[in-house]
DSSP file (Angstrom, degrees, kcal/mol; ACC not computed):
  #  RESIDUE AA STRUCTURE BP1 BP2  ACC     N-H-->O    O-->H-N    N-H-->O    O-->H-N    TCO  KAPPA ALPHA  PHI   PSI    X-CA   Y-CA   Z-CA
    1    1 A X              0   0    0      0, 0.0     9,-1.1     0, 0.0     2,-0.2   0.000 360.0 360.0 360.0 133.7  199.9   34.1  146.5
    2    2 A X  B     -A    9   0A   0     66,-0.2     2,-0.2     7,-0.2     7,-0.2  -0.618 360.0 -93.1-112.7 176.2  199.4   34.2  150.1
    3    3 A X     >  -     0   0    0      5,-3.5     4,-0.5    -2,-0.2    -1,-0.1  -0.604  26.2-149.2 -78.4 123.7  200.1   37.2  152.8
    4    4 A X  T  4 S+     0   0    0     -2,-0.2    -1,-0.2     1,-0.1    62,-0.1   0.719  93.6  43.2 -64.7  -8.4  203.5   37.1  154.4
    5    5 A X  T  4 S+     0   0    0      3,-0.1    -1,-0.1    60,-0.1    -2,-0.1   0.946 136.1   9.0-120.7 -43.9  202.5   38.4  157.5
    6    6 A X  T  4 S-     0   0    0      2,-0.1    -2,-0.1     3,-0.0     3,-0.1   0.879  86.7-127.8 -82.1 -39.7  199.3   36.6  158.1
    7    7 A X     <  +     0   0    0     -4,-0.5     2,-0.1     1,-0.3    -3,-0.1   0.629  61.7 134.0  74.5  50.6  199.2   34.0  155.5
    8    8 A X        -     0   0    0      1,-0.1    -5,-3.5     0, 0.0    -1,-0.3  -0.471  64.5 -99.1 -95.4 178.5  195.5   34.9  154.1
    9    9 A X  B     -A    2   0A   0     -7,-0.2    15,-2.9    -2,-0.1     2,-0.2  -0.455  37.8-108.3-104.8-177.5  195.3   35.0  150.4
   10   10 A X        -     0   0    0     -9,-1.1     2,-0.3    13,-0.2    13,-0.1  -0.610  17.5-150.7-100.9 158.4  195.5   38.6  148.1
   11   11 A X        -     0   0    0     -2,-0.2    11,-1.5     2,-0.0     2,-0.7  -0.755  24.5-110.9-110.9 176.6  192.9   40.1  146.4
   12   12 A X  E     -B   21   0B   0     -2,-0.3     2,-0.6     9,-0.2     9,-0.2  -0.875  31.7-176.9 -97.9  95.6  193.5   42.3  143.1
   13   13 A X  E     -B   20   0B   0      7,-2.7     7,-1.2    -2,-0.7     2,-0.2  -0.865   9.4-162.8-115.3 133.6  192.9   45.7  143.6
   14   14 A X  E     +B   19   0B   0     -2,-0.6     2,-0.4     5,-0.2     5,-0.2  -0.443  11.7 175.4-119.1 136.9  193.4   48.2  140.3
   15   15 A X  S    S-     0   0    0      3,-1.7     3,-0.3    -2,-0.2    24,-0.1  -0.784  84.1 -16.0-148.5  91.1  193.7   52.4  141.3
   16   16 A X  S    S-     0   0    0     -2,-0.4     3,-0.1     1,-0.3    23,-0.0   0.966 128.6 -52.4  52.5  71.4  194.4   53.9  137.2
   17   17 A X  S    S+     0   0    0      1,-0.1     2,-0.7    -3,-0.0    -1,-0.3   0.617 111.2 117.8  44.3  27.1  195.2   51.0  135.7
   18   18 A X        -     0   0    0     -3,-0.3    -3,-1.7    21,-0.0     2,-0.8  -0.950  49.7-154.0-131.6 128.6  198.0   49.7  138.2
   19   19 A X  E     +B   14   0B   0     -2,-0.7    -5,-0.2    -5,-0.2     2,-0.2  -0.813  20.0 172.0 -90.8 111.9  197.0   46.6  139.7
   20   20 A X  E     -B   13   0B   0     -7,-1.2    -7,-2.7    -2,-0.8     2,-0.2  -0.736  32.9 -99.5-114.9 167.2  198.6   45.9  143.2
   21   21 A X  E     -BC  12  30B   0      9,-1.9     9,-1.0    -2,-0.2    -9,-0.2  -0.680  27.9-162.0-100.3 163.5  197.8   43.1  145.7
   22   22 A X  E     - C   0  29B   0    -11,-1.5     5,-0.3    -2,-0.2     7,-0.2  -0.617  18.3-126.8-124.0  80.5  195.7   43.4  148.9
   23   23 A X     >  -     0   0    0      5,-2.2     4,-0.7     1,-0.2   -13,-0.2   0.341   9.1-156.7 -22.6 127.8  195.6   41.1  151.8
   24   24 A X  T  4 S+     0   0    0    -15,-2.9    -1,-0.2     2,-0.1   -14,-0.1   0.630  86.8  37.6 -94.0   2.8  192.5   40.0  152.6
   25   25 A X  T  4 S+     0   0    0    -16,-0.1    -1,-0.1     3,-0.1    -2,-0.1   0.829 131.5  17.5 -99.0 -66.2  193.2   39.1  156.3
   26   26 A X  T  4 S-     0   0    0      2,-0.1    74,-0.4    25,-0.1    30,-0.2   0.207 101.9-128.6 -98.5   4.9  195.9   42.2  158.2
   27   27 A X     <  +     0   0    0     -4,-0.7    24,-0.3    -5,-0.3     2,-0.2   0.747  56.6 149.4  73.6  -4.5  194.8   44.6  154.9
   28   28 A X        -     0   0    0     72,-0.1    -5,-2.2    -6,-0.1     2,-0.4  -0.551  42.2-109.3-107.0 175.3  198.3   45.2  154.0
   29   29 A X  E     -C   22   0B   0     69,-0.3     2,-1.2    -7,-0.2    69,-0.5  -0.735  14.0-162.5-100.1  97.8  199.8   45.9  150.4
   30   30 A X  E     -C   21   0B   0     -9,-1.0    -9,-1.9    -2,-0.4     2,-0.3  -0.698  14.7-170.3 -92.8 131.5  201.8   44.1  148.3
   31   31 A X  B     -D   96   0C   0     65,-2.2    65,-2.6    -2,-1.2     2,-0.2  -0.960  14.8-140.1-112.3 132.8  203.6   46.2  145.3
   32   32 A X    >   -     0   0    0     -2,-0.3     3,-2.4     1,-0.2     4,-0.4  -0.408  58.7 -49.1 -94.1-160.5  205.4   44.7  142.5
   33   33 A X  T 3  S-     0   0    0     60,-0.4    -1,-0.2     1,-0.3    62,-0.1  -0.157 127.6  -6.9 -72.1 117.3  208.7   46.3  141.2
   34   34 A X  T 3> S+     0   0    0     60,-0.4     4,-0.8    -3,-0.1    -1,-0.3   0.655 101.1 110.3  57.9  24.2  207.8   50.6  140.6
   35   35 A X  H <> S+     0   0    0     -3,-2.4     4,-0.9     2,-0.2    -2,-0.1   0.547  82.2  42.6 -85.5  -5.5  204.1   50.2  141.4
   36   36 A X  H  4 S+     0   0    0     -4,-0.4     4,-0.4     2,-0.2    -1,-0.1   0.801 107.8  54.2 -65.6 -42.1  204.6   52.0  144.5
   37   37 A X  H >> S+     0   0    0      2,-0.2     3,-1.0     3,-0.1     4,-0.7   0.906 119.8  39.8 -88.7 -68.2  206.9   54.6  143.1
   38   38 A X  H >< S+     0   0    0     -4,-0.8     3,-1.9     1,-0.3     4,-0.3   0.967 112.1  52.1 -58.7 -88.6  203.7   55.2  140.4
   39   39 A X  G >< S+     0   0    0     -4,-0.9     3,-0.6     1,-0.3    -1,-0.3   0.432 107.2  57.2 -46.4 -19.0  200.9   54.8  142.7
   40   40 A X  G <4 S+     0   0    0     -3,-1.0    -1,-0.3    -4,-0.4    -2,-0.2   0.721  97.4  51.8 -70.2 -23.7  202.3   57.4  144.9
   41   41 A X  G << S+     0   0    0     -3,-1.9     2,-0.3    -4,-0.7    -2,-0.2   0.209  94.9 103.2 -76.2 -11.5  202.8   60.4  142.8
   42   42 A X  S X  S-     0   0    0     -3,-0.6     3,-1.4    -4,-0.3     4,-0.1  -0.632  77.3-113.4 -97.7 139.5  198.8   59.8  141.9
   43   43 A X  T 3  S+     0   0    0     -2,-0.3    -2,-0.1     1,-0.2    -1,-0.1  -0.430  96.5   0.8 -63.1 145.0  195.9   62.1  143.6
   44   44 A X  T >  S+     0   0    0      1,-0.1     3,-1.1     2,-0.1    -1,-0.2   0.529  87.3 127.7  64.2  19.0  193.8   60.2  145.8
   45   45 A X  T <   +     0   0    0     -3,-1.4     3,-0.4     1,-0.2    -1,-0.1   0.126  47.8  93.9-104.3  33.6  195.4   56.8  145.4
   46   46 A X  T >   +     0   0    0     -4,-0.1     3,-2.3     1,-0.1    -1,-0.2   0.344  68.8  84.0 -83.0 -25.9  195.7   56.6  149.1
   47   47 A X  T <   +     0   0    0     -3,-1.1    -2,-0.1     1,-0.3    -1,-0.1   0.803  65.6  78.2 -82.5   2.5  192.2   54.6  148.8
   48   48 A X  T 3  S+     0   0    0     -3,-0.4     2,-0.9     1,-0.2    -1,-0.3   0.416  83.1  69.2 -83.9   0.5  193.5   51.8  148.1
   49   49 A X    <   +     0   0    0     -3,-2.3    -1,-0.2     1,-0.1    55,-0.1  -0.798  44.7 158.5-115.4  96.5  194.5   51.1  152.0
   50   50 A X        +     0   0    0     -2,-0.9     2,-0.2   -23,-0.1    -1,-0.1   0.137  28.5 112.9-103.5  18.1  191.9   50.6  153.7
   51   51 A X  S    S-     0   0    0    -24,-0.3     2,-0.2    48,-0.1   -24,-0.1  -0.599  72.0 -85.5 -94.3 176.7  193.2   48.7  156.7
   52   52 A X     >  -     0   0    0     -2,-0.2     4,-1.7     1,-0.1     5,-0.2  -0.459  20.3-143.8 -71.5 117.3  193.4   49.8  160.5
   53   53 A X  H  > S+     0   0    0     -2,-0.2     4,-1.4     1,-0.2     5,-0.4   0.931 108.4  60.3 -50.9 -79.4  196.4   51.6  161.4
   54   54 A X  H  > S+     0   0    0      2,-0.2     4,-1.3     1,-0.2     5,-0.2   0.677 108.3  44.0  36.5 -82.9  196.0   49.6  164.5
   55   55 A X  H >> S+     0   0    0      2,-0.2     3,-7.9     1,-0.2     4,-1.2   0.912 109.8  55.7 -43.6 -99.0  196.3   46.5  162.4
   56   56 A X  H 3X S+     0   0    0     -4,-1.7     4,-3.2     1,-0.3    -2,-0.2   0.741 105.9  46.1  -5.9 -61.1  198.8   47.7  160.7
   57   57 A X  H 3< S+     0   0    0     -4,-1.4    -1,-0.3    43,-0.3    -2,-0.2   0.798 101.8  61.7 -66.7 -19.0  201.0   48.4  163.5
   58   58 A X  H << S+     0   0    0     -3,-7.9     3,-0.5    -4,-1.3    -2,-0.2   0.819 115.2  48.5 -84.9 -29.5  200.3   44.7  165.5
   59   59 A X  H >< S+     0   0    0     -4,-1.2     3,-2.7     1,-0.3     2,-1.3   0.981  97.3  65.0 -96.6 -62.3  202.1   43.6  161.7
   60   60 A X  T 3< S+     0   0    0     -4,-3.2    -1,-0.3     1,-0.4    -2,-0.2   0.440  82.9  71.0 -35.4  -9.0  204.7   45.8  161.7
   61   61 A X  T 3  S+     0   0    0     -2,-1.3     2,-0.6    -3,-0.5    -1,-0.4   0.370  86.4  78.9-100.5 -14.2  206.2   44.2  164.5
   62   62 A X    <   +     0   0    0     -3,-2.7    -1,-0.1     1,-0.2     3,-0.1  -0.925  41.6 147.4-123.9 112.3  206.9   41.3  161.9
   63   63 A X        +     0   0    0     -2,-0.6     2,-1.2     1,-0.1    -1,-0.2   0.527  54.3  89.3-125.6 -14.4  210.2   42.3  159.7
   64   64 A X        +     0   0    0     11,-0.1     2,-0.3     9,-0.0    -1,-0.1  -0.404  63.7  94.3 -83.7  54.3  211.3   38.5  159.4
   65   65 A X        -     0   0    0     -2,-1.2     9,-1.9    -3,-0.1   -61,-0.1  -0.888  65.9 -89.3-142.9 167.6  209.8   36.8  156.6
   66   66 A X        -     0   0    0     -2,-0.3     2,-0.3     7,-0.2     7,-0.2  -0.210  44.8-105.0 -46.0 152.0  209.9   35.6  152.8
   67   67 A X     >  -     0   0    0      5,-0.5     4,-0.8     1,-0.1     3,-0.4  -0.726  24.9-133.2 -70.0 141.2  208.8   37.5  149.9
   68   68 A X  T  4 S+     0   0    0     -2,-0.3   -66,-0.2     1,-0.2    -1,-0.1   0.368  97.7  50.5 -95.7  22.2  205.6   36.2  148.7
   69   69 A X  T  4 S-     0   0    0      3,-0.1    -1,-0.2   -68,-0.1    -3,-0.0   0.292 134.6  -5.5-131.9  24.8  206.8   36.1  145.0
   70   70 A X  T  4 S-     0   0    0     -3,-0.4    -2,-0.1     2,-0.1     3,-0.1   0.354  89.9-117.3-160.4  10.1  210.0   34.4  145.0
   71   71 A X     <  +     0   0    0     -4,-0.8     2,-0.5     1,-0.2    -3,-0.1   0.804  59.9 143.5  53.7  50.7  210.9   33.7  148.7
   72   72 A X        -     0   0    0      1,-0.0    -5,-0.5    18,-0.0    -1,-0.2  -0.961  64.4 -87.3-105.1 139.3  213.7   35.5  148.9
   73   73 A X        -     0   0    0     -2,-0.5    18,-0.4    -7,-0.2    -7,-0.2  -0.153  37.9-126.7 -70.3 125.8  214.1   37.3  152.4
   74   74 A X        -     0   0    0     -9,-1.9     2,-0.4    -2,-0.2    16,-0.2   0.207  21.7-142.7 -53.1 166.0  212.4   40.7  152.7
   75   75 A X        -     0   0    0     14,-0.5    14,-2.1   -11,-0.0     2,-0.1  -0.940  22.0-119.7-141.1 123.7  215.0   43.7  154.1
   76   76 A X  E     -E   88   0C   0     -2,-0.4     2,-0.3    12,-0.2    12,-0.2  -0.375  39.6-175.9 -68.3 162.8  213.5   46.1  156.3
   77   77 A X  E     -E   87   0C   0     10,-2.5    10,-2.2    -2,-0.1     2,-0.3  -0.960  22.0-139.9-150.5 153.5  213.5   49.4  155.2
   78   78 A X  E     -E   86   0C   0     -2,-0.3     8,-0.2     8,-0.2     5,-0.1  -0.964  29.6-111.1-109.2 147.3  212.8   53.0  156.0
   79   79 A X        -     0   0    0      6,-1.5     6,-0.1     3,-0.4     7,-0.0  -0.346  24.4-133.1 -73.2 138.6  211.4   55.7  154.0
   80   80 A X  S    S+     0   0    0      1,-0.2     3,-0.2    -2,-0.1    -1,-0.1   0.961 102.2  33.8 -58.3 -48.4  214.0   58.5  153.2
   81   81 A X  S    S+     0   0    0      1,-0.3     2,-0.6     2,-0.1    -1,-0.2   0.861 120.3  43.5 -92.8 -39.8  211.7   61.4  154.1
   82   82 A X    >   -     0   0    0      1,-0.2     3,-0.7     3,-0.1    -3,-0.4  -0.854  62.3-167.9-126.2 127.5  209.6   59.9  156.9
   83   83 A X  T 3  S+     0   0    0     -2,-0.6    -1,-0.2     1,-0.4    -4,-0.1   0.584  81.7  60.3 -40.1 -42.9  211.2   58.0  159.7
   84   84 A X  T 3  S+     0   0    0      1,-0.1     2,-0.5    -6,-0.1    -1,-0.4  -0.079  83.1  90.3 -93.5  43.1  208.7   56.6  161.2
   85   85 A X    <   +     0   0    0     -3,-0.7    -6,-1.5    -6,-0.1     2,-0.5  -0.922  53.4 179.8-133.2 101.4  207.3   54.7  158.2
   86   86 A X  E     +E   78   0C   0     -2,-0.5     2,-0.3    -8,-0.2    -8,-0.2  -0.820   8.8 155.9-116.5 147.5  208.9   51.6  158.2
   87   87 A X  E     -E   77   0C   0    -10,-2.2   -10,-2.5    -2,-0.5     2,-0.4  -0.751  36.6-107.6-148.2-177.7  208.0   48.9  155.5
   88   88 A X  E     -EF  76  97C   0      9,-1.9     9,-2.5    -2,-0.3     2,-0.4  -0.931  27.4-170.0-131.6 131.6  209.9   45.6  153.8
   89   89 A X  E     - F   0  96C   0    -14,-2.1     2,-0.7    -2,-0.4   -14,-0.5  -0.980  17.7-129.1-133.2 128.0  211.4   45.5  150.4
   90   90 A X    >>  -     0   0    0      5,-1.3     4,-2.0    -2,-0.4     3,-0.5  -0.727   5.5-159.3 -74.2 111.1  212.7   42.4  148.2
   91   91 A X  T 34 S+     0   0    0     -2,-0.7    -1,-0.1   -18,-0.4   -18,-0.1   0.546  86.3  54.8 -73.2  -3.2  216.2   42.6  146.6
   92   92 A X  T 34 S+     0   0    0    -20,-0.2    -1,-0.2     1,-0.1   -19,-0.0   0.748 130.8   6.3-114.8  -2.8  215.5   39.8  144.0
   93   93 A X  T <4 S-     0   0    0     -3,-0.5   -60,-0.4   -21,-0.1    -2,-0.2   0.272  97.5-120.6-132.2  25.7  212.5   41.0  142.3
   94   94 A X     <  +     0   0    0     -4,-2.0   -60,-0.4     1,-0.1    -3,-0.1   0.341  52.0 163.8  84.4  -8.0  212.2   44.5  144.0
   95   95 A X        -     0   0    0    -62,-0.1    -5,-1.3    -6,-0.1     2,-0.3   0.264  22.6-151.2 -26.9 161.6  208.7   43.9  145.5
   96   96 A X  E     -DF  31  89C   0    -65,-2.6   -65,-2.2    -7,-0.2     2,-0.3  -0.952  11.1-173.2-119.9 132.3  207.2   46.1  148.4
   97   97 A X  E     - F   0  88C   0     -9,-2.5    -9,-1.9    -2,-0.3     2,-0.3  -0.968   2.7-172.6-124.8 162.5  204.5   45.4  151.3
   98   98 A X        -     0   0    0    -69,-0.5   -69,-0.3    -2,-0.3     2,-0.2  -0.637  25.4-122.6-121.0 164.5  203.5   48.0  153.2
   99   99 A X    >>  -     0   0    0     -2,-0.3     3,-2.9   -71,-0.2     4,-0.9  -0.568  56.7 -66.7 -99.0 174.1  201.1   46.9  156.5
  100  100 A X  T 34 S+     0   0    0    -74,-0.4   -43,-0.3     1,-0.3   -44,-0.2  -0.558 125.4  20.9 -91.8 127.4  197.9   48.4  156.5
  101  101 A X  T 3> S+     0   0    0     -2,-0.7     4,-0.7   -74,-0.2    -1,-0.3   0.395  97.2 101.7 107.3   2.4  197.7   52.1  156.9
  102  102 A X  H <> S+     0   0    0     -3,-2.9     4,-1.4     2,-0.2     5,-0.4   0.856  82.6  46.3 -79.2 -38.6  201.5   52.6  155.8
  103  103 A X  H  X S+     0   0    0     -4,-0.9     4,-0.7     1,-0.3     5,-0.2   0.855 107.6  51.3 -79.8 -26.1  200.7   53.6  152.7
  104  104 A X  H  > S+     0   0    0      1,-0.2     4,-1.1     2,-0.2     3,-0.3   0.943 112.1  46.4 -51.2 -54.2  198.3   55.9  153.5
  105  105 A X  H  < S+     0   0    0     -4,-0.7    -2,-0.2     1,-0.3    -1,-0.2   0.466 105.4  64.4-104.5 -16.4  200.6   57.8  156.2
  106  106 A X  H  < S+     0   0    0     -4,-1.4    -1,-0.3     1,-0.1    -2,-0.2   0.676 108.1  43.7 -97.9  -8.1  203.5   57.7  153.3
  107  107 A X  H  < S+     0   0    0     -4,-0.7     2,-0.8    -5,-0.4    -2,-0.2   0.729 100.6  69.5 -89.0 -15.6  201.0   60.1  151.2
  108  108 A X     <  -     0   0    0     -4,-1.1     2,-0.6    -5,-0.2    -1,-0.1  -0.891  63.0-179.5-105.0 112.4  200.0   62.5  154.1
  109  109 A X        -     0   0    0     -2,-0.8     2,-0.1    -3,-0.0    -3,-0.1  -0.955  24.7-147.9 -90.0 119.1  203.4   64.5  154.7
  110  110 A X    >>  -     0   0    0     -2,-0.6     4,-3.0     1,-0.1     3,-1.6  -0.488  28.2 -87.7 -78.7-178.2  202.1   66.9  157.6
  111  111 A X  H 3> S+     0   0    0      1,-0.3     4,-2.2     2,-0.2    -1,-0.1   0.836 126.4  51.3 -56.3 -42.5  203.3   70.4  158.3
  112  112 A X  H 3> S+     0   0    0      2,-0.2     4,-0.9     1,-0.2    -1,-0.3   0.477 111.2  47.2 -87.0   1.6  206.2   69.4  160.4
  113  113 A X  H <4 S+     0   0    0     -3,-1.6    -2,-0.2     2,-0.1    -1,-0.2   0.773 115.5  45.7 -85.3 -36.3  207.7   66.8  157.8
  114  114 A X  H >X S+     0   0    0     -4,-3.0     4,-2.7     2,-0.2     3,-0.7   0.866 113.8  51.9 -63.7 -38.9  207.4   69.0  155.3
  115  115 A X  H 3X S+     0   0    0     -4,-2.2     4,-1.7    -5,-0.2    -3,-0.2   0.970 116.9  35.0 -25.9 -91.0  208.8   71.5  157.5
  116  116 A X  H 3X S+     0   0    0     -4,-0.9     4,-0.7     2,-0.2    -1,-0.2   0.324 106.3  62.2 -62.3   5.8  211.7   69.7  158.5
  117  117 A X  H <> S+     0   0    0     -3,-0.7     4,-2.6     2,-0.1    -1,-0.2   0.810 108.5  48.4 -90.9 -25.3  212.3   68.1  155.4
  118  118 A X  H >X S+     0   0    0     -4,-2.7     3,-2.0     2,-0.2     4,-0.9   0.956 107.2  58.8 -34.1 -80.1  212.8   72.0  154.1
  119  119 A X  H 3X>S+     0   0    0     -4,-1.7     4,-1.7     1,-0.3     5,-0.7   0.848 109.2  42.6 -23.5 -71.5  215.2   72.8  157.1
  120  120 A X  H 3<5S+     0   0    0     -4,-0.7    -1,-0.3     1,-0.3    -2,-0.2   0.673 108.1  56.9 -88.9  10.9  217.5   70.2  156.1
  121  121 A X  H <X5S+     0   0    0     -4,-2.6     4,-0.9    -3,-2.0    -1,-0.3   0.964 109.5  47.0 -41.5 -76.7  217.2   71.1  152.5
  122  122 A X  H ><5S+     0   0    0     -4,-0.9     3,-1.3     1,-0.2    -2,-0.2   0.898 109.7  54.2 -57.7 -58.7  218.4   74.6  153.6
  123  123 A X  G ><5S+     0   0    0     -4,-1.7     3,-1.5     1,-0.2    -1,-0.2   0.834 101.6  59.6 -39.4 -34.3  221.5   73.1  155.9
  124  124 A X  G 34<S+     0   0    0     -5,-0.7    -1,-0.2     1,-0.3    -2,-0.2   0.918 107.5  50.7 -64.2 -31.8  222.9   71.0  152.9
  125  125 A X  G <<        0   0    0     -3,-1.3    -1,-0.3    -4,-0.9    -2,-0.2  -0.011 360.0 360.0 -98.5  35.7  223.2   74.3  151.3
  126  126 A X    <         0   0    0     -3,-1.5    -1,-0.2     0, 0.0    -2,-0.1   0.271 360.0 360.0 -88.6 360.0  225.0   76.2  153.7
């Protein structure tokens, strides 16, 4: 399987028994169907992105591509809770990739996301 967004190939990388892919050129993260949804909810599994926000961002800039496990065309997406994290999801087998340093930044809520995700918590129930 190669990297949509550069086209280097993946390596396997395993964080408590859930294997996800890792680009080995731009760093970024390929998830199959609810390894994201798992791996997020786990302490410290943030170490598994170890690319350059930097990076990361020069790739973000590229929302136009194939899935690289059944070539069906990616939909960008945003994360419900923080805006600015924007990342590409497949509708025929439900894959994820994240660029490098998304997935990191979708485990660190700071004080003002958490903040404001509270506030509008509290408006819905007004």
């Amino acid at each position: 399987m190669k990297c949509p967004k550069c086209g280097e190939a993946f390596e396997a990388v395993v964080f408590n028994d859930i294997e996800v892919e890792r680009c080995l050129g731009c760093k970024g993260l390929w998830f199959d169907m609810l390894e994201k949804e798992d791996l997020v909810k786990m302490e410290g599994s943030e170490v598994i992105d170890i690319g350059s926000d930097q990076v990361g961002r020069k790739y973000n800039k590229i929302q136009e591509y194939d899935c690289p496990v059944c070539e069906s065309h990616m939909i960008p997406m945003v994360d419900k809770d923080q805006f600015h994290i924007h990342y590409e999801c497949c509708p025929a087998c439900f894959g994820t990739f994240f660029d490098a340093g998304e997935f990191r930044d979708l485990k660190d809520h700071t004080v003002a996301e958490r903040f404001s995700r509270m506030l509008s918590a509290l408006r819905s129930h007004l």
